[in-house]
N, CA, C and O atoms as a GROMACS GRO file, in nm:
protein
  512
    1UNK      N    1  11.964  10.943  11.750
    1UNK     CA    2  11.903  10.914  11.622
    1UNK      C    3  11.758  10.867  11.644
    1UNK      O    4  11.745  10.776  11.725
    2UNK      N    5  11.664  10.908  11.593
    2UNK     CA    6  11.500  10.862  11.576
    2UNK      C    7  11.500  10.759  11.472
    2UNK      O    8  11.554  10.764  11.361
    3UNK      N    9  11.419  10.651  11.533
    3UNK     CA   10  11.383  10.588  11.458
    3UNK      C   11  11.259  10.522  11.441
    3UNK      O   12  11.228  10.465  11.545
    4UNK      N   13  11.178  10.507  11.353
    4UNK     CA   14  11.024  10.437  11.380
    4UNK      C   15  11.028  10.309  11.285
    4UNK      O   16  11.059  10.284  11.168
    5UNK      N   17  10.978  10.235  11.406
    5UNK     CA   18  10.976  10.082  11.392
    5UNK      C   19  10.818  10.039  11.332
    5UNK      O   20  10.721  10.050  11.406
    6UNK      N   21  10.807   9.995  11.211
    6UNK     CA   22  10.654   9.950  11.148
    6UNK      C   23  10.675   9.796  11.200
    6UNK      O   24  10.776   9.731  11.179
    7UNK      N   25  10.542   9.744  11.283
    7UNK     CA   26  10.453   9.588  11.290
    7UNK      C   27  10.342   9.572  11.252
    7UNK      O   28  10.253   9.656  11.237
    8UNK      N   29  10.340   9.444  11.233
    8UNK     CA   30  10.197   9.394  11.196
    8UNK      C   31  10.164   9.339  11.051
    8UNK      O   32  10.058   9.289  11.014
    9UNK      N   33  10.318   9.367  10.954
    9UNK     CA   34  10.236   9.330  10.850
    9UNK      C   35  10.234   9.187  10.829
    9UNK      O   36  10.241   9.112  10.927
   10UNK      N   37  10.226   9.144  10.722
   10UNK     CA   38  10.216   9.008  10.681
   10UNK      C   39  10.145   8.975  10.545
   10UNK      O   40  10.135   9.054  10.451
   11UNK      N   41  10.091   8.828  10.549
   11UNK     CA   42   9.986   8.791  10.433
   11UNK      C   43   9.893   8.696  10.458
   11UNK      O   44   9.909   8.577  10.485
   12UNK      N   45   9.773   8.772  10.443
   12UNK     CA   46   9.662   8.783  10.452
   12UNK      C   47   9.552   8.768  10.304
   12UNK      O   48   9.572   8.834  10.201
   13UNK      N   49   9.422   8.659  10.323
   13UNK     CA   50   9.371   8.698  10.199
   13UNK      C   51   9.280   8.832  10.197
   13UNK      O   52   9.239   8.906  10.285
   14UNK      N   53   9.268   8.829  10.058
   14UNK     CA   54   9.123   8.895   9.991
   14UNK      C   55   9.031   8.928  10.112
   14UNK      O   56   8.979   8.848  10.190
   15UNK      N   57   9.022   9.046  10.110
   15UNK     CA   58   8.854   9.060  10.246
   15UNK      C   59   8.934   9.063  10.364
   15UNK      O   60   8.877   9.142  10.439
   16UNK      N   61   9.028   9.023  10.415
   16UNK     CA   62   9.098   9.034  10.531
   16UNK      C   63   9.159   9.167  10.588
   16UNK      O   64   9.201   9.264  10.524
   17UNK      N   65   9.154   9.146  10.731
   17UNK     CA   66   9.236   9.303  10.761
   17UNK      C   67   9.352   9.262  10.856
   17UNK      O   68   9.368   9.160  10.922
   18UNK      N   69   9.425   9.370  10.843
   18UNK     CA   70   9.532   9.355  10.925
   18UNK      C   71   9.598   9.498  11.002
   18UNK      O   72   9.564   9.595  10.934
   19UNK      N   73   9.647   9.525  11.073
   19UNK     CA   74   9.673   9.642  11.160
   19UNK      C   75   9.827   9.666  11.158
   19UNK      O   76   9.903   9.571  11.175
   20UNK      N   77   9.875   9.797  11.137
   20UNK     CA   78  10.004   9.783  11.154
   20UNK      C   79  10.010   9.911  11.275
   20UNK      O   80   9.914   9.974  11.320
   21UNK      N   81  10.152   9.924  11.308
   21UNK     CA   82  10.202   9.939  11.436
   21UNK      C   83  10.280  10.024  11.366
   21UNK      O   84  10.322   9.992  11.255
   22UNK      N   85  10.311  10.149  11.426
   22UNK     CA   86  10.444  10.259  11.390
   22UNK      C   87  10.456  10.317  11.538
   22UNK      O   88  10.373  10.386  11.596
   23UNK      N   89  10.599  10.264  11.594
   23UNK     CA   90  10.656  10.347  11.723
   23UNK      C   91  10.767  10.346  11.698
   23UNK      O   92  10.828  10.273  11.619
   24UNK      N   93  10.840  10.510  11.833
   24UNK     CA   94  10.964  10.511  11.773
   24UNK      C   95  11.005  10.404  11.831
   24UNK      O   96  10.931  10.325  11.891
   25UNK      N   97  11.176  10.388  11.813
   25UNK     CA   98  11.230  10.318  11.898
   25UNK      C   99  11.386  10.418  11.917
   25UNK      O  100  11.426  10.481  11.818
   26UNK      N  101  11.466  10.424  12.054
   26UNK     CA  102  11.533  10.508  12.069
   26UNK      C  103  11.465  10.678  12.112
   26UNK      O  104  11.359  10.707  12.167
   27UNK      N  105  11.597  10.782  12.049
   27UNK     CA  106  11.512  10.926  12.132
   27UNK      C  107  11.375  10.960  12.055
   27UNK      O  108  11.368  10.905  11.946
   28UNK      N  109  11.280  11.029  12.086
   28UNK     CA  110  11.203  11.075  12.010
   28UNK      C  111  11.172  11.221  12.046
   28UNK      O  112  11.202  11.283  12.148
   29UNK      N  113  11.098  11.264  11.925
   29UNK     CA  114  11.116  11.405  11.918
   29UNK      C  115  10.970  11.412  11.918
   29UNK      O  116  10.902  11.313  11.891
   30UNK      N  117  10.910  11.548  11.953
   30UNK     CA  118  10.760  11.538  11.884
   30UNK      C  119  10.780  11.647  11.755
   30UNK      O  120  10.849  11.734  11.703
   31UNK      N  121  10.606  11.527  11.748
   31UNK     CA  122  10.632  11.556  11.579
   31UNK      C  123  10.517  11.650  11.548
   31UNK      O  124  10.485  11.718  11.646
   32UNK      N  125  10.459  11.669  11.456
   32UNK     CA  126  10.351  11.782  11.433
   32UNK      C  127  10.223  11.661  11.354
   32UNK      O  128  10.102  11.681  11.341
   33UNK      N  129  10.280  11.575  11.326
   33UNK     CA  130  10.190  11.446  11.297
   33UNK      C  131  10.273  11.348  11.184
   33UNK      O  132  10.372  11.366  11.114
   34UNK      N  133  10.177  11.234  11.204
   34UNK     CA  134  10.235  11.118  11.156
   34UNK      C  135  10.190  11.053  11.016
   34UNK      O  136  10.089  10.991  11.046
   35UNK      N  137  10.213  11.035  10.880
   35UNK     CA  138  10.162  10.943  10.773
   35UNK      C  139  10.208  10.802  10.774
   35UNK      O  140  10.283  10.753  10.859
   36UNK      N  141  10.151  10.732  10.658
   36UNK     CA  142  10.159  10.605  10.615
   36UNK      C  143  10.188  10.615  10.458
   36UNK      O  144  10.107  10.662  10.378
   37UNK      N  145  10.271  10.582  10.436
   37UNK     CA  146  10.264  10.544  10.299
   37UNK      C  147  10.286  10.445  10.213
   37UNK      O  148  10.307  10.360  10.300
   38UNK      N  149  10.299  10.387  10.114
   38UNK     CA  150  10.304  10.254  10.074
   38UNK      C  151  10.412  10.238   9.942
   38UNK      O  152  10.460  10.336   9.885
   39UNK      N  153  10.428  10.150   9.918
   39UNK     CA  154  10.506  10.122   9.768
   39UNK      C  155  10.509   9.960   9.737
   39UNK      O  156  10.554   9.869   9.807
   40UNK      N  157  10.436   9.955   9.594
   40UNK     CA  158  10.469   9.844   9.539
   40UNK      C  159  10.570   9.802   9.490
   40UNK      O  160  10.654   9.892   9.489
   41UNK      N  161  10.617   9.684   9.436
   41UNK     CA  162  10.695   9.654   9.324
   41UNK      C  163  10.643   9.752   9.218
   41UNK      O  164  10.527   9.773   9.183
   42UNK      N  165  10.800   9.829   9.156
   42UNK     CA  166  10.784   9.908   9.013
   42UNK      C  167  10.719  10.014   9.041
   42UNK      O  168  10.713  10.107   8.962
   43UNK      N  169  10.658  10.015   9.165
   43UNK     CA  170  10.548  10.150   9.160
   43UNK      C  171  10.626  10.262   9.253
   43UNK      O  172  10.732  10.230   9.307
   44UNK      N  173  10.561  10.414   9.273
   44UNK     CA  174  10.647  10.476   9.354
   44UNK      C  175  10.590  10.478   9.478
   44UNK      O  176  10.494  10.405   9.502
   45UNK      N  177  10.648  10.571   9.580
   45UNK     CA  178  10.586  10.542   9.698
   45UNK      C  179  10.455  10.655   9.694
   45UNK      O  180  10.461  10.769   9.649
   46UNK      N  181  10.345  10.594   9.748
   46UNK     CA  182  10.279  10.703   9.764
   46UNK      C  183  10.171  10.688   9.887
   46UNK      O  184  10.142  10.582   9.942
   47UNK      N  185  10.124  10.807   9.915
   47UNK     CA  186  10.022  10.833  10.052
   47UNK      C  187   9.895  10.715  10.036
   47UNK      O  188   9.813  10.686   9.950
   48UNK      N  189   9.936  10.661  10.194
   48UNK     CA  190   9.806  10.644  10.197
   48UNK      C  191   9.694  10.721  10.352
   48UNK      O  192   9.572  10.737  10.352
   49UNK      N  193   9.774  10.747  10.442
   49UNK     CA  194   9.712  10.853  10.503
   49UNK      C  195   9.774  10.899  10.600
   49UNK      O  196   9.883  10.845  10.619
   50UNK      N  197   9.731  11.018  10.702
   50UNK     CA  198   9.781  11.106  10.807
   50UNK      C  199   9.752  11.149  10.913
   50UNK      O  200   9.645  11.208  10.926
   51UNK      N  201   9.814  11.137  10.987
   51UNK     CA  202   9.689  11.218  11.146
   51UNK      C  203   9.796  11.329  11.192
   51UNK      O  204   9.916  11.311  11.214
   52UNK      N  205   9.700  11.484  11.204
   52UNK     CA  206   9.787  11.574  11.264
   52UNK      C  207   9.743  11.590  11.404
   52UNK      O  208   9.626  11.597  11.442
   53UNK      N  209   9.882  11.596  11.500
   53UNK     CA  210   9.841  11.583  11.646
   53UNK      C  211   9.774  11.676  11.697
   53UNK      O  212   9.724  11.654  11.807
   54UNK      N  213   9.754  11.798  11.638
   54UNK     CA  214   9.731  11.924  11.739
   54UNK      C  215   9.563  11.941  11.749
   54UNK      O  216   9.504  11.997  11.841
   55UNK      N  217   9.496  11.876  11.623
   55UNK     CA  218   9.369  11.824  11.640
   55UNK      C  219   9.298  11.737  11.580
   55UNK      O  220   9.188  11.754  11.527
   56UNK      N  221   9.359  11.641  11.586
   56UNK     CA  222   9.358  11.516  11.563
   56UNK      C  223   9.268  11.480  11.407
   56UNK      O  224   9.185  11.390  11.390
   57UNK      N  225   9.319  11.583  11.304
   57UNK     CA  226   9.247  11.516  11.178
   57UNK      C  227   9.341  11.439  11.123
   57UNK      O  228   9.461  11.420  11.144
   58UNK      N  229   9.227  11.381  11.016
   58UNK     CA  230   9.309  11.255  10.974
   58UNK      C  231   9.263  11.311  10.830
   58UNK      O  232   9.179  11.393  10.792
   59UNK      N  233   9.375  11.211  10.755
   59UNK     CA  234   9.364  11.265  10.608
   59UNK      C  235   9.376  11.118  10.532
   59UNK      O  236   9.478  11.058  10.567
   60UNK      N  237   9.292  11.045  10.431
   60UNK     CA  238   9.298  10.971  10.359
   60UNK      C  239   9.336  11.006  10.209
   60UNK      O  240   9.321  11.119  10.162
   61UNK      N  241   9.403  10.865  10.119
   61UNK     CA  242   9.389  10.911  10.009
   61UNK      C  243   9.263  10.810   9.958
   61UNK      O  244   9.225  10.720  10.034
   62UNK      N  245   9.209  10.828   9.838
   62UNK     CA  246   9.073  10.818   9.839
   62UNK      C  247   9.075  10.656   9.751
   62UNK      O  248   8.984  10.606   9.685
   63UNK      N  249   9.194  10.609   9.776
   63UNK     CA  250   9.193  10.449   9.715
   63UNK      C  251   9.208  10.366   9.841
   63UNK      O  252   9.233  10.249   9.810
   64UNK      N  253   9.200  10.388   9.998
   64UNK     CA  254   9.189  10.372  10.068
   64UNK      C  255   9.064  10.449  10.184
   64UNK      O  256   9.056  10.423  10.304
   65UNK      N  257   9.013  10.505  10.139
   65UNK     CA  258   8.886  10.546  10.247
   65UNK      C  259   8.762  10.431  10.227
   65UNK      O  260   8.736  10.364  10.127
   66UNK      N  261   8.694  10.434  10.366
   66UNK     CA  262   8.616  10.394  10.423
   66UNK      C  263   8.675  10.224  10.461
   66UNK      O  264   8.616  10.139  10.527
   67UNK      N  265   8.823  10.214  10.390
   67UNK     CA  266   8.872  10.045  10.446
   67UNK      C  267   8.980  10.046  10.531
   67UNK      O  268   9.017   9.942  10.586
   68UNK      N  269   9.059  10.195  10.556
   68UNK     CA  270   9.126  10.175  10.645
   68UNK      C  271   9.134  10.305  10.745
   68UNK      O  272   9.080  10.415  10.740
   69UNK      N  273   9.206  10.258  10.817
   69UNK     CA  274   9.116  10.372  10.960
   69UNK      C  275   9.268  10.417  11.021
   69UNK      O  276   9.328  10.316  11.057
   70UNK      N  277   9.344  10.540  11.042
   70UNK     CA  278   9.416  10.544  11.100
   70UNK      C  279   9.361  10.623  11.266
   70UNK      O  280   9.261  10.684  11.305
   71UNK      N  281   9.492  10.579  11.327
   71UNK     CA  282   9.454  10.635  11.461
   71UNK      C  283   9.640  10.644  11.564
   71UNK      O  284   9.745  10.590  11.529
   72UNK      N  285   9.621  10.709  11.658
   72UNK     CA  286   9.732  10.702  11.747
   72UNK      C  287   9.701  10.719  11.909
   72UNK      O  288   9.604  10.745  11.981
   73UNK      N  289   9.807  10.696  11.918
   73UNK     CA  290   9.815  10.700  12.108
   73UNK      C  291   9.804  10.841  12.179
   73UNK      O  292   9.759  10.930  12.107
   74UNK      N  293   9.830  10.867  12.278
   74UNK     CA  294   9.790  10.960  12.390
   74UNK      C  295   9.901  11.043  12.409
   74UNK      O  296   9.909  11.160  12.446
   75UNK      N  297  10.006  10.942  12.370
   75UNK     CA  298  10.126  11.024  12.424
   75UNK      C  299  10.204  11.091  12.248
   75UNK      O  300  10.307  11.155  12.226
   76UNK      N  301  10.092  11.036  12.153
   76UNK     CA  302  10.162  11.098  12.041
   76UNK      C  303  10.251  11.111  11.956
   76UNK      O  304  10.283  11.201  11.878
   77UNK      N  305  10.300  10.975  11.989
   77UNK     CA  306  10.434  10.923  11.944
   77UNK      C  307  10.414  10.761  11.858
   77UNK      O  308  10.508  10.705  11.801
   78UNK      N  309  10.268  10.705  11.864
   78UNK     CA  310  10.258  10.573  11.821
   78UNK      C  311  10.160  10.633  11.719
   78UNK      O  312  10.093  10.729  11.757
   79UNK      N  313  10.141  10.576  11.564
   79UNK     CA  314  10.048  10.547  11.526
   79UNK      C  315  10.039  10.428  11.438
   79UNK      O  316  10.126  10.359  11.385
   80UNK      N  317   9.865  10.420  11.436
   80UNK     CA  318   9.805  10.272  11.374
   80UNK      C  319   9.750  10.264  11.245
   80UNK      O  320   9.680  10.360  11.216
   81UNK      N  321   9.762  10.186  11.170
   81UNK     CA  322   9.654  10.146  11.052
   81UNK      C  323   9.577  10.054  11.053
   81UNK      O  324   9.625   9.966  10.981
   82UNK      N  325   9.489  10.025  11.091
   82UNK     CA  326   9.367   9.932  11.086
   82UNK      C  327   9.291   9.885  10.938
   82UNK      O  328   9.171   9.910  10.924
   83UNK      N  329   9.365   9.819  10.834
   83UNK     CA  330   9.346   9.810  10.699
   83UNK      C  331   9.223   9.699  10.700
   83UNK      O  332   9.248   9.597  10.764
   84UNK      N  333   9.132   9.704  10.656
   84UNK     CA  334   8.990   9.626  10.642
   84UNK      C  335   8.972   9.611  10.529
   84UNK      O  336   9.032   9.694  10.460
   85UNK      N  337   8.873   9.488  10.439
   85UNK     CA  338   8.870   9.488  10.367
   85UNK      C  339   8.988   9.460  10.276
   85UNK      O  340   8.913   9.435  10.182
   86UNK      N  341   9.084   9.446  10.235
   86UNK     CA  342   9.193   9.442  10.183
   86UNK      C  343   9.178   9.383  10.051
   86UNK      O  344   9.099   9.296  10.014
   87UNK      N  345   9.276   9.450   9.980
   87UNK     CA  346   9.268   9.415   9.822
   87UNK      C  347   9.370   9.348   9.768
   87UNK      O  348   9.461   9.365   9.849
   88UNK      N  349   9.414   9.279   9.675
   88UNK     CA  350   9.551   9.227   9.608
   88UNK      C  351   9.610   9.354   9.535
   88UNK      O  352   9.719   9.326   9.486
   89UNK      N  353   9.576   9.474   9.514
   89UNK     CA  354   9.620   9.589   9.536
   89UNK      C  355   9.631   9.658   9.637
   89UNK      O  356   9.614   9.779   9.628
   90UNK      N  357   9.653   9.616   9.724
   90UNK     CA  358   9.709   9.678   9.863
   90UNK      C  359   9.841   9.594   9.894
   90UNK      O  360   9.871   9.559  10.008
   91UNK      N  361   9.898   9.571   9.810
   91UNK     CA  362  10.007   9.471   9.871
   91UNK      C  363  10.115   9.550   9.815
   91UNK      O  364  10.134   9.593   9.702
   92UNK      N  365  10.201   9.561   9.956
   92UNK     CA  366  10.319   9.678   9.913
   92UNK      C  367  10.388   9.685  10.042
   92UNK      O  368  10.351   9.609  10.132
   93UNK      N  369  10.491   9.774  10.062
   93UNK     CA  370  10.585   9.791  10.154
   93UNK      C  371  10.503   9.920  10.234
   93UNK      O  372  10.444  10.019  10.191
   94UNK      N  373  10.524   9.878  10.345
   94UNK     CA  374  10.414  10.003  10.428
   94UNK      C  375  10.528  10.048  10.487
   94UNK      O  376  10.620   9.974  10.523
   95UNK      N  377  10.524  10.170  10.499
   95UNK     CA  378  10.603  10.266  10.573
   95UNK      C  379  10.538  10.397  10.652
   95UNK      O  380  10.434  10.458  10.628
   96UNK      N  381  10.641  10.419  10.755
   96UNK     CA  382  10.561  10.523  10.847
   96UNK      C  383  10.669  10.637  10.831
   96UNK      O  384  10.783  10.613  10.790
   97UNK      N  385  10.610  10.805  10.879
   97UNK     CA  386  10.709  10.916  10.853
   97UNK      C  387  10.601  10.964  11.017
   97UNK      O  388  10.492  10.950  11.074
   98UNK      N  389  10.758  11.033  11.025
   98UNK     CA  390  10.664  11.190  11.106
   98UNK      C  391  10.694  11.305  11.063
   98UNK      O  392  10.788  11.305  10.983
   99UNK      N  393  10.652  11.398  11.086
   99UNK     CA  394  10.662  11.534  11.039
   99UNK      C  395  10.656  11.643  11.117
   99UNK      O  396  10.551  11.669  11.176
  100UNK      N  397  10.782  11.732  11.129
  100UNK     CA  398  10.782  11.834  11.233
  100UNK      C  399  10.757  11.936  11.214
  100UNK      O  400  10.785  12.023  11.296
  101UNK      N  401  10.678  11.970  11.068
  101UNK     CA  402  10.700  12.127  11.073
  101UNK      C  403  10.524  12.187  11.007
  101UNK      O  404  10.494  12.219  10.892
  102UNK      N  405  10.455  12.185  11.106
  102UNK     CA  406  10.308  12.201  11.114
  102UNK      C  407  10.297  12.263  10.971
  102UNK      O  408  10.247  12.189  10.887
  103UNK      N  409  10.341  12.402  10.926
  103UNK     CA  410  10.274  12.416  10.766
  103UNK      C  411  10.308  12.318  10.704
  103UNK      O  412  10.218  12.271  10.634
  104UNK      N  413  10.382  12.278  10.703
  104UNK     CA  414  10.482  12.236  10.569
  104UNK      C  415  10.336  12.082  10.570
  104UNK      O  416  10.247  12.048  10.492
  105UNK      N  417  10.381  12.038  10.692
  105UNK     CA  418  10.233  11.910  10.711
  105UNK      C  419  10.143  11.947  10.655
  105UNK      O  420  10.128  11.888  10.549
  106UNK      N  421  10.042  12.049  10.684
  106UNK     CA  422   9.904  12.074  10.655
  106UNK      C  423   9.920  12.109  10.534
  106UNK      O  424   9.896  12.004  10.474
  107UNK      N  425   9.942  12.176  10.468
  107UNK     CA  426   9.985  12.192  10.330
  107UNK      C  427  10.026  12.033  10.264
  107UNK      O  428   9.940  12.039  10.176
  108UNK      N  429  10.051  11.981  10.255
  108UNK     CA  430  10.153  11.883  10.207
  108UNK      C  431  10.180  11.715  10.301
  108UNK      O  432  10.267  11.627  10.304
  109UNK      N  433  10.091  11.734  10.347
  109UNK     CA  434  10.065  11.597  10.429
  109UNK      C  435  10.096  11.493  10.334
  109UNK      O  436  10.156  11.392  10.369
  110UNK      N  437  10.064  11.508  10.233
  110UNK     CA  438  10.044  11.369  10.090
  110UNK      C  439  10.216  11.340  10.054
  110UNK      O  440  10.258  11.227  10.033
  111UNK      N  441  10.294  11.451  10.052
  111UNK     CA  442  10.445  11.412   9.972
  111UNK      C  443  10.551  11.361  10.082
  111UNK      O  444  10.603  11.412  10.181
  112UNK      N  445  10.555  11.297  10.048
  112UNK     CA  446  10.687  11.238  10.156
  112UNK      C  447  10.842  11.368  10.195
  112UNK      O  448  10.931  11.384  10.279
  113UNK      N  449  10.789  11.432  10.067
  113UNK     CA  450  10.898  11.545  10.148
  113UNK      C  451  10.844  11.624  10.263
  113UNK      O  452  10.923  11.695  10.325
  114UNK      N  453  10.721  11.620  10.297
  114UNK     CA  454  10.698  11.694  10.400
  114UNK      C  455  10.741  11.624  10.546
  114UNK      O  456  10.735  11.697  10.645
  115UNK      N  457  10.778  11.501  10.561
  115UNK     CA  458  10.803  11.390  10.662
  115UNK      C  459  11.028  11.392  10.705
  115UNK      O  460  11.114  11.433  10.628
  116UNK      N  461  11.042  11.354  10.796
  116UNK     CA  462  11.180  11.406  10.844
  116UNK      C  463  11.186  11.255  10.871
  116UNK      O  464  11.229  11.197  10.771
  117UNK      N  465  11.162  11.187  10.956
  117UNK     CA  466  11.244  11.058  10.971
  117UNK      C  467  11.076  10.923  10.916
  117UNK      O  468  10.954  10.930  10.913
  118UNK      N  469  11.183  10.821  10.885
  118UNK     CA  470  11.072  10.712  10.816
  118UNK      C  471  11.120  10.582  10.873
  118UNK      O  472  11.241  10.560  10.877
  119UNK      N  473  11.041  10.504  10.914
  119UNK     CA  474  11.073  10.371  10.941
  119UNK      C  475  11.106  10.286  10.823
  119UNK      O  476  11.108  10.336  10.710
  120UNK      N  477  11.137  10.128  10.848
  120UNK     CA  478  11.258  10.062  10.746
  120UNK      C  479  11.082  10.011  10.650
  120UNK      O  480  11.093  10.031  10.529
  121UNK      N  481  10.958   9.962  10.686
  121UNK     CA  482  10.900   9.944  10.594
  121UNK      C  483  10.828   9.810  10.641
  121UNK      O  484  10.920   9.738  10.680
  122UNK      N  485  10.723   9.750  10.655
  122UNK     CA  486  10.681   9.662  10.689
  122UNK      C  487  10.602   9.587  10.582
  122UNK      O  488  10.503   9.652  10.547
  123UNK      N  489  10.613   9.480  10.525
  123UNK     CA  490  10.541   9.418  10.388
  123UNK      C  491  10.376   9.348  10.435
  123UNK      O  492  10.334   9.283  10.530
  124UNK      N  493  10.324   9.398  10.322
  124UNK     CA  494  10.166   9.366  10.348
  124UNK      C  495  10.186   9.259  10.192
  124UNK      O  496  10.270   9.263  10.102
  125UNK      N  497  10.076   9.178  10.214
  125UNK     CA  498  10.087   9.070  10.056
  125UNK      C  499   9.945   9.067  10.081
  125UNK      O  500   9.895   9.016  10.182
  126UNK      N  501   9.880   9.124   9.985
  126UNK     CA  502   9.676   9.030   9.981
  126UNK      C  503   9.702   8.925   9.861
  126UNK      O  504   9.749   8.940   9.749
  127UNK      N  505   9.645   8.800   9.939
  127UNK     CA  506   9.606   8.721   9.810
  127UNK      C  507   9.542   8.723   9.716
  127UNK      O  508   9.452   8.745   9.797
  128UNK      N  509   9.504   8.723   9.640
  128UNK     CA  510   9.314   8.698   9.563
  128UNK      C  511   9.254   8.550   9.578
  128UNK      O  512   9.142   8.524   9.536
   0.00000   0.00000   0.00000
């Protein structure tokens, strides 16, 4: 069974950043690349960004560009969010996916149906 383990979140104020952590834990498979996505209370889940491994682009959604930075490891199996700046709208359940099936990714990086296994969810809180 695959599973990916999210760290790092917490609570943090206004203006603050914080970094989260997505590795598997157990077998892993490779993947064709990795997202982030988020969910508030009441709200649904939705993208906040993506890195595809085969050449390393990254994809933001645009209520998060220029404050948070994703990135991953060497071996292709870890990735990071480096959230800067942070808002009291950024406070939500962070979750990580990977995705094995290169069109279906590039096409569709943004919907969570394009992603096969998801970690349990790591909570971010911004103060104001």
């Amino acid at each position: 069974q695959v599973q990916l383990v999210e760290s790092g979140g917490g609570l943090v104020q206004a203006g603050g950043s914080l970094r989260l952590s997505c590795a598997p834990s157990g077998r892993t498979v490779s993947s064709v690349g990795m997202g982030w996505f988020r969910q508030a209370p009441g709200k649904v889940r939705e993208f906040v960004g993506a890195i595809r491994w085969s050449d390393g682009r990254i994809y933001y959604a645009d209520s998060v560009k220029g404050r948070f930075t994703i990135s991953g490891d060497s071996a292709k199996t870890t990735v990071y969010l480096q959230m800067n700046s942070l808002k009291p709208e950024d406070t939500a359940v962070y979750y990580c996916a990977s995705s094995l099936i290169y069109a279906l990714f590039s096409l569709n990086y943004a919907l969570d149906s394009s992603y096969v296994y998801w970690g349990q969810g790591t909570q971010v809180t911004v103060s104001s």
